[in-house]
N, C-alpha and C positions, 0 to 999 in steps of 0.2 A: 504494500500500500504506500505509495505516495502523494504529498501534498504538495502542489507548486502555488506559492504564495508573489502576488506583483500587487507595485502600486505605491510603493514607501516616496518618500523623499522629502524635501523641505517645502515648509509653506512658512507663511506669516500668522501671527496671532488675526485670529478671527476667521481664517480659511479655510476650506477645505479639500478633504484628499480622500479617495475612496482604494479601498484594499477589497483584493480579490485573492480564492483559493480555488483553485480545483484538486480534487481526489481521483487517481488511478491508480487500476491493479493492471497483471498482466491480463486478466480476465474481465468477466461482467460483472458489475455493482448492482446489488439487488437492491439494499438498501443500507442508509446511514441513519444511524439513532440520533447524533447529536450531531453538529459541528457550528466553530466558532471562532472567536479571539481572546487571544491573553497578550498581555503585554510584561517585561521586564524592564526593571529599573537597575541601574548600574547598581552589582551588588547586594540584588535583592531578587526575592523568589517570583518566580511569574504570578501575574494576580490574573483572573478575569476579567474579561471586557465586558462579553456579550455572547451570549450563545445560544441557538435555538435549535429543537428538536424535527425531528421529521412533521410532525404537525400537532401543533402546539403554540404556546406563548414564547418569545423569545424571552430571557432573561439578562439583564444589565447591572454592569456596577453602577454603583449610585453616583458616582463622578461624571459618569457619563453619559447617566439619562438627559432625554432632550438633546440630546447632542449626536448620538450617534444610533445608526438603525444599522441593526445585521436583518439580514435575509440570504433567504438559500433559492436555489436552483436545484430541486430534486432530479429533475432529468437529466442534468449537465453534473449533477454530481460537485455543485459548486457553492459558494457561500461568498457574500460580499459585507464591506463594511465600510460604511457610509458615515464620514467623520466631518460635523458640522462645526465652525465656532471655534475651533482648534485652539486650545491656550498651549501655553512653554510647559506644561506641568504635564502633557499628553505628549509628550518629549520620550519616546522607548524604543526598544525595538517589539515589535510586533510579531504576534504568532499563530497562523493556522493550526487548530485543532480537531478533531473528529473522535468521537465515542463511541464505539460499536460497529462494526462494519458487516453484511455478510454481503458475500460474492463467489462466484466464481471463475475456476481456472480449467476451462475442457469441462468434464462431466465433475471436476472435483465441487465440493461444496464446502467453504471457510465461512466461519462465526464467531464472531472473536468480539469481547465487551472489551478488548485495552484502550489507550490513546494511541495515537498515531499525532506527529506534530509537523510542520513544515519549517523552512529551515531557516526563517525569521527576515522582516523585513524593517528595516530602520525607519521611523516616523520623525522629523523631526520641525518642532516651532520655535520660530525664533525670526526676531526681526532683524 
């Protein structure tokens, strides 16, 4: 399973930037339980962004309600995140994640509740 994450880069306070994930196997994706963003701070554990279920309410840190809307692409296997208002304190690198996957490879069939993460994309605000 991989996640290819685009979209990072610099903006000014008040701007925005939108980050994109897609999920692929060698095979077919049945379905994904979760998928979302976390972000890290220099030196500190990844926190939550935003993340929503195959269908469902998404869920938000409280920093960034109002400010930012995830949404998925069930068919493309994708997940976006739409960053309004951007302050210096949303200043991280960024992280595609997904929770549960099942799929297959040829007639095989994989079910797995781990994480899977992509390989981070640097966010940064600053005037």
């Amino acid at each position: 399973v991989q996640l290819q994450a685009s979209g990072g880069g610099l903006v000014q306070p008040g701007g925005s930037l939108r980050l994109s994930c897609v999920a692929s196997t060698p095979g077919r994706i049945v379905k994904i339980d979760k998928m979302g963003w976390y972000r890290r701070y220099p030196r500190q554990q990844r926190e939550l962004v935003a993340d929503i279920p195959t269908n469902g309410a998404a869920n938000y840190a409280d920093s960034v309600k109002g400010r930012f809307t995830v949404s998925r692409d069930n068919d493309e296997n994708e997940v976006h995140l739409q960053m309004n208002n951007l302050k210096p304190e949303d200043t991280a690198v960024y992280y595609c994640n997904l929770q549960g996957i099942d799929y297959y490879i040829g007639d095989y069939r994989y079910v797995t509740q781990r994480d899977y993460w992509g390989q981070g994309t640097l966010v940064t605000v600053s005037s």
